[in-house]
C-alpha positions as CSV (number, residue, x, y, z in Angstrom):
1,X,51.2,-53.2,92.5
2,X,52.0,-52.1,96.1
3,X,52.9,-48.6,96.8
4,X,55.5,-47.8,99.5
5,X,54.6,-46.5,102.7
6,X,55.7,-43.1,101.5
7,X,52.5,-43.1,99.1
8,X,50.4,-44.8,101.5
9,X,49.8,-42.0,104.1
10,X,49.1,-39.6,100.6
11,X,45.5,-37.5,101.0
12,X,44.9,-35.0,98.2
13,X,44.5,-31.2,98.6
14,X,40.7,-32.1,97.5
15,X,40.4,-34.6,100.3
16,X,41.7,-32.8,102.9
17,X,39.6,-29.7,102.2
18,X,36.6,-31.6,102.5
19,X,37.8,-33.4,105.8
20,X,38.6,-29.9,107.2
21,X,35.1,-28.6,105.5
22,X,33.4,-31.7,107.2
23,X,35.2,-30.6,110.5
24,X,33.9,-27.3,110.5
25,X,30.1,-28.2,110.0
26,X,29.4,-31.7,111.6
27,X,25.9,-31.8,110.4
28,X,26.5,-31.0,106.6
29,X,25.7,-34.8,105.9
30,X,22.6,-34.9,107.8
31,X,21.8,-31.7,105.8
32,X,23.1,-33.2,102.5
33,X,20.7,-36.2,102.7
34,X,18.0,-34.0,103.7
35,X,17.9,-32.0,100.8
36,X,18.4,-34.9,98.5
37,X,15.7,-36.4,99.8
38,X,13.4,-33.1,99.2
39,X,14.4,-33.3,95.5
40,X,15.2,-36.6,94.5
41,X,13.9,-39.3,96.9
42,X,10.0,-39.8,96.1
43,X,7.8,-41.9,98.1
44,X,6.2,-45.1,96.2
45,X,3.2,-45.2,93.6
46,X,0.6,-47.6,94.7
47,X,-0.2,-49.4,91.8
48,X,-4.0,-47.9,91.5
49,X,-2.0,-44.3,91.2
50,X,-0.2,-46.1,88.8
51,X,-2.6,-47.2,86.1
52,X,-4.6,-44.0,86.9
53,X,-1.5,-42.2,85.4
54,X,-0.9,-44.4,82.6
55,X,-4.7,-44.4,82.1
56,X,-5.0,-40.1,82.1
57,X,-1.2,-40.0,79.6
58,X,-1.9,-38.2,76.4
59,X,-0.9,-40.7,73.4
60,X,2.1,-38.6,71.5
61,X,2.3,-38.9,67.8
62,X,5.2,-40.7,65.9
63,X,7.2,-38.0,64.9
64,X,6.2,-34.8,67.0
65,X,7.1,-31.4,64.9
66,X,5.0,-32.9,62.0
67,X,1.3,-31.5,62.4
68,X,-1.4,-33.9,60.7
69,X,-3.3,-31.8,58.5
């Protein structure tokens, strides 16, 4: 389906609010990334780190709100 050239030059009130945002503060990407990367981007496990952890994990019982008794 092809929309006519009316439709084509369309932008949303959403998108132009963050182009005019975007406009206003030209490093809010470079600061976006940053503090994605502070919370979300870890660096890699080397695989001795990794068996150390599995090694050091507490074993969970089966079904956890049941005490054994």
């Amino acid at each position: 389906m092809k929309l006519s050239k009316q439709h084509s030059m369309y932008e949303s009130e959403h998108t132009l609010f963050i182009k005019a945002l975007k406009e206003k503060n030209p490093g809010m990407d470079e600061r976006q990334q940053q503090g994605r990367a502070l919370l979300w981007d870890r660096p890699p496990i080397s695989l001795d780190e990794q068996q150390r952890q599995l090694a050091s994990a507490v074993k969970q019982q089966a079904y956890v709100y049941q005490n054994k008794v």
